[in-house]
C-alpha positions in Angstrom: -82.7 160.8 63.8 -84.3 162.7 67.0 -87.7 160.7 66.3 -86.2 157.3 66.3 -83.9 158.1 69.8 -87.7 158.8 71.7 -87.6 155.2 72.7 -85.0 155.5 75.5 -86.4 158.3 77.2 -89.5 156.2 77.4 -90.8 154.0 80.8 -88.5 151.7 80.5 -85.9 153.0 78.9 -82.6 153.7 80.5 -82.1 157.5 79.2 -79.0 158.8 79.8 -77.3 155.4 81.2 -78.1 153.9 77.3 -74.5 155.2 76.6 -73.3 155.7 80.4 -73.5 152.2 81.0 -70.2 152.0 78.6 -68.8 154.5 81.5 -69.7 152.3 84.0 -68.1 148.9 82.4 -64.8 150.1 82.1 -65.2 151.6 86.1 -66.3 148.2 87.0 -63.0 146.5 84.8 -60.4 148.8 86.5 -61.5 149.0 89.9 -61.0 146.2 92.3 -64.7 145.0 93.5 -66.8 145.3 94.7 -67.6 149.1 93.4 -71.7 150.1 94.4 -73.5 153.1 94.0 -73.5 155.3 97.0 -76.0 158.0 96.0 -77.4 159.1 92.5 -78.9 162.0 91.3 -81.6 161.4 88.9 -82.9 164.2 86.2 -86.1 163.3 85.0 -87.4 165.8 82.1 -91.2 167.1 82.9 -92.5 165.3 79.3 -90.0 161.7 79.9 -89.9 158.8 81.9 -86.3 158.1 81.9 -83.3 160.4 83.4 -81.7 163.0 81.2 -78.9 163.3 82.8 -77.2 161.6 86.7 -74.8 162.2 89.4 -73.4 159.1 90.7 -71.4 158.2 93.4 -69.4 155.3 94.0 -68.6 153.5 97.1 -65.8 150.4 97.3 -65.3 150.2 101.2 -62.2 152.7 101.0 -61.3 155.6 102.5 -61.3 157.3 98.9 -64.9 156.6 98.0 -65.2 160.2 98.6 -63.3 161.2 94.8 -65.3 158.4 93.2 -68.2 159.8 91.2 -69.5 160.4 87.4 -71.5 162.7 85.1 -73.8 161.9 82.6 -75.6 164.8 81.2 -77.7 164.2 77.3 -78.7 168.7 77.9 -75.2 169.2 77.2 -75.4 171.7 74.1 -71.6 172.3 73.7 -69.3 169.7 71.9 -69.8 166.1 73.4 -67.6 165.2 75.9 -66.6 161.4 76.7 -64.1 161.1 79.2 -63.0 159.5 82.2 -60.2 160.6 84.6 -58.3 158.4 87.5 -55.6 159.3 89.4 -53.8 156.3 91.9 -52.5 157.0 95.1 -48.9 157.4 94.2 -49.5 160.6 91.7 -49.9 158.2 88.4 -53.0 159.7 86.3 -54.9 158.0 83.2 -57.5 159.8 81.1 -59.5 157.8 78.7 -61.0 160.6 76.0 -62.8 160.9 72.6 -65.6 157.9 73.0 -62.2 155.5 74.4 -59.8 156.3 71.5 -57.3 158.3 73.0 -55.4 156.5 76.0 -52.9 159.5 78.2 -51.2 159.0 81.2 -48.7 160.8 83.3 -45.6 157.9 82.2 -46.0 157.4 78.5 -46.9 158.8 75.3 -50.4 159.4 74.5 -52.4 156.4 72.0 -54.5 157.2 69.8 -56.7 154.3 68.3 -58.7 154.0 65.4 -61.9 156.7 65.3 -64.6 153.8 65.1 -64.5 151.1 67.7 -67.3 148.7 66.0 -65.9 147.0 63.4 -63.2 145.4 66.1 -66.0 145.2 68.6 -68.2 143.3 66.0 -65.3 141.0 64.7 -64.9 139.6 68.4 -68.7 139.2 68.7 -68.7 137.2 65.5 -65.9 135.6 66.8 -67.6 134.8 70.2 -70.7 133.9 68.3 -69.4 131.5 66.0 -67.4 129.5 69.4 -71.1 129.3 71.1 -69.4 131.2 73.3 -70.0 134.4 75.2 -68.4 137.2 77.5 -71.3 138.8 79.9 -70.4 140.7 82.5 -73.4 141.9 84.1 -71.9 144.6 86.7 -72.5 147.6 84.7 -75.9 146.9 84.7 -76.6 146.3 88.5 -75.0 149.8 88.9 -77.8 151.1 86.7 -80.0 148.7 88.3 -78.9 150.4 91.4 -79.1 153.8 90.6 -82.8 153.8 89.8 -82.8 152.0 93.1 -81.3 154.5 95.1 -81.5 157.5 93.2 -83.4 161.0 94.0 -85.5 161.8 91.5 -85.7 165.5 90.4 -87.6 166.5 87.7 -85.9 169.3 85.3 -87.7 171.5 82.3 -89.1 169.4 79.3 -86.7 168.2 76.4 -86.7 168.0 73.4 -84.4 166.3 71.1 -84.9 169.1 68.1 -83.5 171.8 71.2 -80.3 169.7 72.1 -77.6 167.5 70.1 -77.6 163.7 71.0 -74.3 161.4 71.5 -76.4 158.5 69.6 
């Protein structure tokens, strides 16, 4: 499997956005716009073209751009994490965990969903497919767009896929 994920750590690929971007769609669907990238951290591996990991900033014109930010991080050796945290202005806190299955927040009962997303995600693609129709929302991918952009590139030790587990 480690062979066949080379490609997105290649020049062109997107490295550690390939599965951030998914981060970064459901940012853009429950923030108000517009939401941009303030400043990015970019970790390029000595032997890749593509980031191994970022550190993003967001900025939406408010006074609490400063709390907006997100990790992405493919050297992470431990147990996968996939998570997103928000907490509103009046106290109220959501955390979407485990790849978007589990749903908490501070007012109800936790929901858990089904463990594989696809075959729902699939169904409405069909579904989308066989209308002529289709649902693009191309924000998530000016945000990467505008990470390379903007970002500082530092360049890390060499990686290896053999050395670390991958999410994909």
């Amino acid at each position: 499997m480690a062979s066949r994920q080379n490609w997105v750590l290649a020049a062109g690929g997107f490295g550690v956005f390939d599965a951030g971007i998914n981060a970064l769609s459901i940012l853009t669907r429950i923030l108000p716009p517009p939401v941009f990238i303030g400043s990015t951290d970019l970790f390029f591996p000595a032997n890749r073209h593509a980031p191994i990991a970022a550190d993003l900033t967001f900025d939406t014109g408010t006074r609490a751009d400063q709390l907006l930010s997100a990790a992405f991080d493919w050297r992470e050796t431990e147990k996968q994490t996939w998570q997103i945290e928000v907490e509103r202005t009046d106290g109220t806190t959501f955390k979407l965990a485990d790849g978007g299955r589990r749903f908490e927040t501070t007012r109800h009962a936790p929901f858990v969903g089904p463990a594989d997303e696809y075959p729902d995600t699939y169904q409405d693609f069909a579904g989308l497919l066989g209308a002529s129709q289709s649902r693009m929302d191309a924000t998530s991918f000016q945000l990467v767009a505008d990470a390379f952009l903007v970002g500082s590139k530092i360049e890390v030790e060499a990686f290896s896929w053999v050395e670390h587990s991958h999410p994909g």
